[in-house]
C-alpha positions in Angstrom: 36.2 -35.9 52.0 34.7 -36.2 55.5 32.3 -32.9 56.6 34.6 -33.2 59.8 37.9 -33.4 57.8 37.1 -30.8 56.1 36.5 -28.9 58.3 40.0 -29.3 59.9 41.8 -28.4 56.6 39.5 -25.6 56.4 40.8 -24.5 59.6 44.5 -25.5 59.5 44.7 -23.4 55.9 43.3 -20.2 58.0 46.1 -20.6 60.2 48.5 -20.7 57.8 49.2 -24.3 57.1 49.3 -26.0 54.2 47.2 -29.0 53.7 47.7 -31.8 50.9 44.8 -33.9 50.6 46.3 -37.7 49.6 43.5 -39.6 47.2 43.8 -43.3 48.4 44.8 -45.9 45.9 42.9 -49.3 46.5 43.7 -50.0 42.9 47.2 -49.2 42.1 50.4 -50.1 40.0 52.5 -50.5 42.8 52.4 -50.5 46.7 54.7 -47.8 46.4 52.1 -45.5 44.1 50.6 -43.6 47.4 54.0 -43.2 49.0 54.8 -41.8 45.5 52.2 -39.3 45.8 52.9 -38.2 49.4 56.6 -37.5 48.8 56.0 -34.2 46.6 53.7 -33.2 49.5 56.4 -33.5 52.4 59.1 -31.4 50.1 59.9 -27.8 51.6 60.5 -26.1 54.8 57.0 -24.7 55.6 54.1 -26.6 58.0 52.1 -29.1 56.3 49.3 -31.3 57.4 48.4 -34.3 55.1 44.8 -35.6 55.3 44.0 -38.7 54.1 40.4 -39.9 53.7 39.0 -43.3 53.1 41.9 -44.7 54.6 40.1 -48.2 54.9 40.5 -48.3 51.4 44.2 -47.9 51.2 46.6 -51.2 50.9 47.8 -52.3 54.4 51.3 -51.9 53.5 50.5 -48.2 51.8 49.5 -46.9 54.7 52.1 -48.4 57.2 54.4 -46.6 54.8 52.3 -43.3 54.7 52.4 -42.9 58.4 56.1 -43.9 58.9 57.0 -40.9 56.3 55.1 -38.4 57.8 56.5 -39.0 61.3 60.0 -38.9 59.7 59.0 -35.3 58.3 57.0 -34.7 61.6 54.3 -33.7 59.7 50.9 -34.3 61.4 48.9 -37.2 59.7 44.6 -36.5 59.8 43.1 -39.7 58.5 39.7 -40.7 58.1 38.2 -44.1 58.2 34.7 -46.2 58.1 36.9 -49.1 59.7 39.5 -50.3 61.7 43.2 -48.8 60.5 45.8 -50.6 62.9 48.5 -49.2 61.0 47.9 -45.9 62.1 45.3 -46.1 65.2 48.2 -47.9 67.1 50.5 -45.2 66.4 51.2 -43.1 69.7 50.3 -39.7 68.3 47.0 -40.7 66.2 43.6 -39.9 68.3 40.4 -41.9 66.6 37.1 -39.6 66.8 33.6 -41.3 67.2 31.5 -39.2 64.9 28.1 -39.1 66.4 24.9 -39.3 64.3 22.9 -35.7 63.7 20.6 -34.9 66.2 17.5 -32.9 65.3 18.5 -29.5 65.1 21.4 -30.7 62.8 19.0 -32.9 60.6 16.8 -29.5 60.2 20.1 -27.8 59.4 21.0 -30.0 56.4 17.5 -30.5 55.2 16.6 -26.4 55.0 19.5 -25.9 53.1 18.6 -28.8 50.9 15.6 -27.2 50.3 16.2 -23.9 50.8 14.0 -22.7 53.6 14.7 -22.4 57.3 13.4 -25.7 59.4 13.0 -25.7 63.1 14.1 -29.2 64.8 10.4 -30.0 66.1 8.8 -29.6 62.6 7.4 -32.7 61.0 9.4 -32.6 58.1 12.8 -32.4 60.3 11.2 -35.6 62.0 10.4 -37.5 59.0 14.1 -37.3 57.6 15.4 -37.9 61.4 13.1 -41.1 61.4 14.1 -42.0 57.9 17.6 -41.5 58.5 18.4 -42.0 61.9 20.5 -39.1 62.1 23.0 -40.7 59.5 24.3 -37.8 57.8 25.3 -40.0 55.0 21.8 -41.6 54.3 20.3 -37.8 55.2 22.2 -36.4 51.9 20.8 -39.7 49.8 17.4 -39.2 50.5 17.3 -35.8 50.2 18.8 -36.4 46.2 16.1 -38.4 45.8 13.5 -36.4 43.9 11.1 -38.9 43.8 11.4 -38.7 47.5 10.2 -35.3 48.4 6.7 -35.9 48.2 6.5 -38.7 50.2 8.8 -37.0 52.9 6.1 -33.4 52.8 3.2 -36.1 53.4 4.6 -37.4 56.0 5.4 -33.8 57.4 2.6 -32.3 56.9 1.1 -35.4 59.1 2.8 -33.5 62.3 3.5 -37.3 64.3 4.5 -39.3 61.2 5.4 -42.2 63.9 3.2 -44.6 62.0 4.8 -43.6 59.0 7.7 -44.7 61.0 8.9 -47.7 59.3 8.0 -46.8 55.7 10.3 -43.9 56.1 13.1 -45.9 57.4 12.7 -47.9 54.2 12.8 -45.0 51.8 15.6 -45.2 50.4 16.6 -49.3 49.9 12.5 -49.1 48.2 13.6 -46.2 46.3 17.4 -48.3 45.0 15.5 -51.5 44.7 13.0 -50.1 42.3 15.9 -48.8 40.2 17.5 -52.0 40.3 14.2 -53.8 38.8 14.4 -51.4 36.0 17.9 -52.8 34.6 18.6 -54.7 32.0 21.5 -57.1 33.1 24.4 -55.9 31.4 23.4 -52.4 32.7 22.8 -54.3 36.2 25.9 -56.4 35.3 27.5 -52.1 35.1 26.1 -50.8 37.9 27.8 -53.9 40.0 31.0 -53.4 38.6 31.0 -49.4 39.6 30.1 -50.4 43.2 32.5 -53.1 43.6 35.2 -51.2 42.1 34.6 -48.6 45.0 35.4 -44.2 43.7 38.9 -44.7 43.3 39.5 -47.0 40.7 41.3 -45.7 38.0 39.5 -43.8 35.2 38.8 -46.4 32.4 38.8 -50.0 33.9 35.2 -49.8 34.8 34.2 -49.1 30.8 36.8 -51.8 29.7 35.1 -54.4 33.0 31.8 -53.8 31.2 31.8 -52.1 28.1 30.4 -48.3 27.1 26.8 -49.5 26.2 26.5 -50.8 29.8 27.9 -48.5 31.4 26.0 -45.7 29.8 22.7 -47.4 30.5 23.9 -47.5 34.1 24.7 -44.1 34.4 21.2 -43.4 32.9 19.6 -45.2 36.0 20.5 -42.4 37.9 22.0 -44.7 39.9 26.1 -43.8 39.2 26.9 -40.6 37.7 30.3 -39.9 35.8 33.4 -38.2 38.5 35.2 -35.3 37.0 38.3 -37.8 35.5 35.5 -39.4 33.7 35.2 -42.2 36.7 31.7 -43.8 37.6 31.2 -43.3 40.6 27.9 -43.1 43.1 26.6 -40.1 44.3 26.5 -41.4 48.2 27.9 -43.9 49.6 24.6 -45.4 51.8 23.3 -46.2 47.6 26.5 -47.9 47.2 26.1 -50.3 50.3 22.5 -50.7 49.5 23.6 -51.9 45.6 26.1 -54.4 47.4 23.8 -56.2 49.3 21.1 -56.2 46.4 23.1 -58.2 43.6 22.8 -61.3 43.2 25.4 -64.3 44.3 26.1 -64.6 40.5 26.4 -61.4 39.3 28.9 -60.2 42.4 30.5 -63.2 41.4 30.8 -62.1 37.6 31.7 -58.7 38.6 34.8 -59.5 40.5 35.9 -61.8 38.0 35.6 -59.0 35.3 37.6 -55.9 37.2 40.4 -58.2 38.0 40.8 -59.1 34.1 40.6 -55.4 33.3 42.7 -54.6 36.6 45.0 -56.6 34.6 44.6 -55.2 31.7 45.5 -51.8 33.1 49.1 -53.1 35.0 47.2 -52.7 38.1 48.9 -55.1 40.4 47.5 -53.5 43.4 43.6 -54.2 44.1 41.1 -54.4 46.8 41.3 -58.1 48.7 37.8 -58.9 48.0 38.2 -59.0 44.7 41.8 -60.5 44.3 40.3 -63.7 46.9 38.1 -65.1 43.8 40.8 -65.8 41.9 
C-alpha cells in the first residue's frame, strides 16, 4: 500500500475506525469477485473506511461497482492510483492528491534509516540518491536494495559535488536491471517477463503454470522477483518492474502475453488485464 495511504488507515484506526484494506483483482473469475470481497467489509453497524490501492489495476466495471456500494453504505472510499480512475475521480465526494516527489530532507530521511545512521539533507550522500532518484520515493527504495549499489553511491558521496557524477547516478539503477537481464538464460528471461506482465496480483500459481518451476526458480534466483507470502512472484519495487517492461524484447512480450492468457485460462480466470486479452 501507498506510504500516504497508510498513513491514513494508520490514523483513522487511532480514532476508532475500522479500515478494510480491498486487494484489487486485475485477474479475476468474475467481475463480481471484488464486489464479493467488499460486501463482508460493509456488514455491521460500526464506521468503516475501505482503502483501495492500485486502483488502476482494477476492471473498469469493478470499480464503478466498488464505489457505488460504498456510497450506498456511506462508507468513505480512500483509493489510490498511478493513473487516471474516472469511475471514481468523477464522483462528487472523491478528492485526487498530487503526491509530490521527496525533497532533500525527506530523501536523507529514508536513506539514514536505510542505512541506519542519521543523514543531514546537504550531505553528499543525501545528494547522490536525490540526483539518482529525483526525489522518486519509489526509485529511492530500489536503489537503496541494491547492494551492489552502495559503493558506488559512498564514492559519489564522499566526492561532496557529485554533479559530474550526475548522469551516471541517474542511470543506476536501469545499468544495475540491465546487467541482470544479460545474465538470463531465456526461459528464466522468458519468467521474469511473465511475473512483470502479470503485475502483484495475479493469482498464486498461474505464473509457475505460464512458465514452468525451472524458470521461474532461475528467475527468482536473479534477484530480480522474489516469492510474496501466498507463494506469488512478485518484484520487490515497482520502478524494477517498469524498467523489465521496457527492456524485453518485441518477441518475448509477445510470447509472454500469449502464455498468461492460456494459463489465465487454465485457472477459470475470465477476468484479465486488457493488455494482455488485446493479443488474442
Amino acid at each position: 500500500m501507498s506510504t500516504m495511504l497508510q498513513e491514513a488507515a494508520r490514523r483513522a484506526a487511532v480514532e476508532g475506525v475500522r479500515v478494510s484494506r480491498l486487494r484489487p483483482r486485475p485477474w479475476a473469475a468474475s467481475p463480481l469477485d471484488l464486489v464479493d470481497d467488499l460486501e463482508p467489509m460493509l456488514a455491521g453497524r460500526d464506521k468503516v473506511l475501505v482503502v483501495l490501492d492500485d486502483a488502476d489495476l482494477c476492471d473498469p466495471a469493478q470499480r464503478a461497482e466498488v464505489a457505488r456500494r460504498c456510497h450506498r453504505s456511506r462508507a468513505p472510499l480512500l483509493v489510490g492510483a498511478h493513473d487516471d480512475v474516472p469511475e471514481i475521480s468523477d464522483e462528487r465526494d472523491c478528492t485526487l492528491i498530487d503526491l509530490a516527489c521527496l525533497e532533500r530532507a525527506g530523501v536523507a530521511d529514508v536513506v539514514g534509516d536505510a542505512l541506519g545512521e542519521r543523514l543531514e539533507g546537504a550531505s553528499g550522500l543525501v545528494s547522490a540518491y536525490h540526483r539518482a532518484s529525483a526525489g522518486n520515493p519509489g526509485v529511492l527504495r530500489a536503489l537503496l536494495d541494491e547492494p551492489g549499489l552502495r559503493a558506488e553511491f559512498a564514492a559519489a558521496g564522499a566526492a561532496g559535488d557529485p554533479t559530474d557524477l550526475a548522469p551516471r547516478l541517474a542511470h543506476a539503477l536501469p545499468a544495475s536491471v540491465h546487467r541482470r537481464l544479460a545474465a538470463l538464460d531465456p526461459l528464466a528471461l522468458l519468467a521474469v517477463g511473465v511475473a512483470a506482465v502479470a503485475g502483484p496480483h495475479i493469482p498464486a500459481g498461474v505464473v509457475e503454470d505460464a512458465v514452468g518451476p525451472a524458470a521461474l526458480a532461475r528467475a527468482v534466483e536473479s534477484g530480480l522477483v522474489v516469492h510474496t507470502p501466498d507463494g506469488t512472484p512478485a518484484f520487490r519495487h515497482g520502478a524494477v518492474r517498469r524498467l523489465v517492461l521496457e527492456e524485453l524484447p518485441s518477441a518475448v512480450h509477445s510470447d509472454v502475453r500469449h502464455r498468461l492468457l492460456d494459463a489465465a485460462r487454465a485457472h477459470g480466470l475470465t477476468v484479465v488485464p486488457d493488455d494482455v486479452l488485446s493479443l488474442r
